[in-house]
N, C-alpha and C positions, 0 to 999 in steps of 0.2 A: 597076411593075417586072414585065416578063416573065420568068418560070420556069418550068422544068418540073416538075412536082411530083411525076413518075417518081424524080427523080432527090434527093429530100430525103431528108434524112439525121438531120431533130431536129425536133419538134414544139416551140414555145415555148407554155406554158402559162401565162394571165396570170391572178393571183390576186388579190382585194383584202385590205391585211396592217393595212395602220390605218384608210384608210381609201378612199370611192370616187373623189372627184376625182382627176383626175389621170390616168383613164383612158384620153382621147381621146388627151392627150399620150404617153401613153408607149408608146400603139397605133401614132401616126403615127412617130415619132420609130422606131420597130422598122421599121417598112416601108422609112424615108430611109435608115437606115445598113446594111441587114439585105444583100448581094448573095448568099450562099447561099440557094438555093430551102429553105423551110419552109411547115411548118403552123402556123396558131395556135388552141389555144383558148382563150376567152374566160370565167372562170367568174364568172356573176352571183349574186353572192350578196347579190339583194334591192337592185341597183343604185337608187336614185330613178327616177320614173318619166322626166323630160326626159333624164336621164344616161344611161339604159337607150336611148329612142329616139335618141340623138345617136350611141353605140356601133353599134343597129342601121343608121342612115343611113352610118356610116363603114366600114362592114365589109358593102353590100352588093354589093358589085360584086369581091368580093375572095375568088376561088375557094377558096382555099387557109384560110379563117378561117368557125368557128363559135362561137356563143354556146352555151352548158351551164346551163342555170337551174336553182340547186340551193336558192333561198332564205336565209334568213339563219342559217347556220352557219360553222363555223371552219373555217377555213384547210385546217388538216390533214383534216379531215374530207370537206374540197372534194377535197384532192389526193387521198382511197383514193378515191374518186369517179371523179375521170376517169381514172385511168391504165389502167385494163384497154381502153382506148378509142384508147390512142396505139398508133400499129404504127412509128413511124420508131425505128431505133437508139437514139439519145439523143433524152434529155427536156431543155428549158431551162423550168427553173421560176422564172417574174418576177414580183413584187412592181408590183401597180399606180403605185405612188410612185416608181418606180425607171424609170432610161433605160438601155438598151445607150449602147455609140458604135462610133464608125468603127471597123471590123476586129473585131468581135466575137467571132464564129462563127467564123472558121479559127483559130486558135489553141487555141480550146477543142477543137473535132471534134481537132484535129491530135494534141493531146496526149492526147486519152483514148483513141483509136488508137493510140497509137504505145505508152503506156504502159498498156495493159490498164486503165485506172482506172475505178472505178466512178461518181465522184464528181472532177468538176473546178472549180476556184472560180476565174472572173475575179477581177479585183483589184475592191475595193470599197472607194467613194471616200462622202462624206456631206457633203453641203451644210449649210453654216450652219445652227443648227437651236436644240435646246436645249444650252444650254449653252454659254459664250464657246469662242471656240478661231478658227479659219482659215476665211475662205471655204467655201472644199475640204479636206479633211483624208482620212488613212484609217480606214475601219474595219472592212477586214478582207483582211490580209492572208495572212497565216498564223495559228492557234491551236492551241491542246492543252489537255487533261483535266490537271490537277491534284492532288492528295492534298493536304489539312495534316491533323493530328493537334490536337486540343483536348479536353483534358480526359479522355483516353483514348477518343473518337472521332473516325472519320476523318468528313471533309467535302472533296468535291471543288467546284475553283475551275476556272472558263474564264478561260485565260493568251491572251489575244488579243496578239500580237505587231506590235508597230510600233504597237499603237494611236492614234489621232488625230496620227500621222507626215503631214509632209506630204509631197504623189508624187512629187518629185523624190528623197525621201530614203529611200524601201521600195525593195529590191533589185528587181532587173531579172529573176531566173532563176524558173524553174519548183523549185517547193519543195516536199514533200511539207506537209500539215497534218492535224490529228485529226479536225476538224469542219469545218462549213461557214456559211454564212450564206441565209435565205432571201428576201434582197434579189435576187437573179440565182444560179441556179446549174447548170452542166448536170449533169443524169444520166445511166448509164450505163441505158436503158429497163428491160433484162431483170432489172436491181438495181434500181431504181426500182417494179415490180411485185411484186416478190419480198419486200422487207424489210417488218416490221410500221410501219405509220403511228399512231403511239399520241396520242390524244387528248389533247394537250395544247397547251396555250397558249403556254406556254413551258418552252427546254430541249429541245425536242424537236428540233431540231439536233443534241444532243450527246446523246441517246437511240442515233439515226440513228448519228448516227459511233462511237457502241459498237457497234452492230451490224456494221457495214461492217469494223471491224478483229477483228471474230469473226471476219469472214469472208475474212479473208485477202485484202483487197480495197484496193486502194489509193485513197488522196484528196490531190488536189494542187491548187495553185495555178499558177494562169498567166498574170502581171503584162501580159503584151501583150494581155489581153482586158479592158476596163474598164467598169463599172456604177455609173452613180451613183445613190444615192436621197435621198431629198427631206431627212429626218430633221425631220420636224414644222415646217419652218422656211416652208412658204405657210403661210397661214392659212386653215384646214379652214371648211366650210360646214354648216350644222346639220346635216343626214343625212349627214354624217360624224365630227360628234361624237358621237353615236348609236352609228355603229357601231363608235368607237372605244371606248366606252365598255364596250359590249356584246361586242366582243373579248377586253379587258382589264379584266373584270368580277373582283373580289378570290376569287369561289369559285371561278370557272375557274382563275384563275393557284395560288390553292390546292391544288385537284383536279389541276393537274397535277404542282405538287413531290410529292403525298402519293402519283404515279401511278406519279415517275420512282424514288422511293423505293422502291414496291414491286416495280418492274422490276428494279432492279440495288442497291439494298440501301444509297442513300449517300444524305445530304440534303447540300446547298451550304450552302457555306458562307457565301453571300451572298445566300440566300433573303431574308432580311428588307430588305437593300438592293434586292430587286428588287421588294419591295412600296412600299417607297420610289421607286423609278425611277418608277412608276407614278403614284402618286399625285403626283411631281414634273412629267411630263409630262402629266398632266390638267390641273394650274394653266396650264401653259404652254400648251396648246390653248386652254384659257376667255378666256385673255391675248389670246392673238391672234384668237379670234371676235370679239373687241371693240377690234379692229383695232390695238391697242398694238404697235409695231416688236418687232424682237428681241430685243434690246439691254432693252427695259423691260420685258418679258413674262420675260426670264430671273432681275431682277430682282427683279421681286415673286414669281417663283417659287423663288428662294433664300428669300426670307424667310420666306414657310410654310411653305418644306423644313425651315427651322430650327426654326420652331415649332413644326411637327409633330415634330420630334427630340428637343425638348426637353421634350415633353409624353412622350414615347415613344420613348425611342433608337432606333437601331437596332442591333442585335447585331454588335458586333465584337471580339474582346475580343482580337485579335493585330496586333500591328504586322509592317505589311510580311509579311503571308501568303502571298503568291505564293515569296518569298523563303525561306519555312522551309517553303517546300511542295516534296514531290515528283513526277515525271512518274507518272500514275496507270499507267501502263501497267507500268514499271518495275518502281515499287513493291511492284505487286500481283502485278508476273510475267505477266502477262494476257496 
């Protein structure tokens, strides 16, 4: 594709979130549907060595694209890394597992122009994956910050709305939302440098979107722009269970509720499910390195889910929490 690279307007930044496969595709797949001129960078964090040369052979003929070798660290830690490095207005920050599609990029530029926004969310769709449910389903279309009250302490919940809806049934319009997702998402560059990147593994989405509404800065959705990501459902390759592992390591995911806790003062209320989330999608990765379909890897990954529950609940003690929760922002006046 010819462009002028005068004339780019967003830098696409591609990150590895679970893992590294998956790269070439979601390189090429950027290029086929991509007709506004951009940059991309490439961050390798410790790609395999064929995977690493197959990325360098794809991207050398392709002015506008560099690779960033930063070794094997986290995500967030990748992103304070290269942004003092992008100069276009907005940032598109991708998940290596994840595809743009047709018409991407003008809707999003369109509307974080037209609405001053810091932070814009295509729609985010997730393939069959863990967990029974639709082909395609969503999983994120709009959300917000939460409050419930337990036992005379607060604990905030992420209210993800439409969840696993499918795309003919999530509305059509551009929507304000609290947070974001870091499957695909563009930034506003000058807020994207500016805000703190906190070391965390998880949560740090809804870190970011407290800061963003300190700032008086708005975040939206906008349904005409769509991303899908993988949601674990190929079946990952040994140097990606590695470094899923090592992503989703129980002290990091630790370190960072004890991180988000010390930043603003709240623990979740479903912390202990999301160390459960974890250890349900390791079985389900182990499933499918040993090539079992989806269908039987989700399977046997309920059944330890259960036993590990039943050796070890997991902490709930409210029905229907979202429901006697209130909007944290409200709430607290914030």
């Amino acid at each position: 594709m010819e462009m002028n690279l005068n004339d780019a307007q967003v830098t696409v930044v591609i990150t590895p979130r679970d893992r590294y496969s998956g790269i070439i595709e979601c390189i090429d797949n950027l290029y086929k549907v991509t007709t506004q001129p951009f940059f991309l960078k490439v961050l390798d964090l410790e790609y395999p060595k064929a995977l690493k040369q197959a990325i360098v052979e794809r991207l050398r003929n392709e002015p506008n694209a560099e690779i960033l070798e930063y070794g094997r660290i986290i995500p967030m830690e990748a992103l304070r890394r290269v942004r003092d490095s992008i100069t276009t207005p907005y940032t598109m920050l991708l998940d290596n597992d994840s595809n743009v599609t047709e018409g991407w990029c003008e809707p999003l530029l369109e509307t974080a122009k037209a609405e001053n926004a810091a932070i814009v969310n295509p729609l985010t769709l997730e393939k069959e994956g863990v967990d029974k449910g639709a082909e395609l389903r969503n999983h994120l279309y709009t959300n917000e910050i939460r409050v419930v009250n337990v036992d005379g302490e607060d604990y905030l919940i992420e209210d993800k709305h439409y969840r696993r809806a499918l795309p003919e049934d999530i509305p059509k319009e551009v929507a304000p939302s609290e947070m974001f997702e870091l499957h695909g998402v563009l930034f506003d560059t000058e807020v994207f440098k500016t805000i703190e990147m906190p070391q965390m593994v998880i949560r740090e989405h809804i870190d970011i979107g407290i800061q963003i509404k300190k700032m008086g800065r708005k975040i939206l959705t906008q349904p005409k722009s769509v991303v899908i990501f993988d949601n674990l459902g190929t079946r990952m390759e040994f140097d990606d269970m590695a470094f899923f592992y090592f992503r989703w390591d129980k002290k990091l995911t630790w370190e960072a509720s004890r991180l988000f806790e010390e930043r603003w003062g709240y623990k979740f209320y479903a912390e202990q499910a999301m160390y459960h989330w974890v250890f349900r999608r390791k079985i389900f990765l182990f499933c499918r390195w040993l090539h079992l379909p989806i269908s039987a890897s989700n399977m046997v990954t309920r059944i330890f889910g259960k036993l590990k529950t039943m050796i070890k609940p997991v902490w709930d003690p409210m029905k229907n929490p979202v429901e006697k929760s209130k909007n944290y922002y409200t709430a607290k006046g914030v």
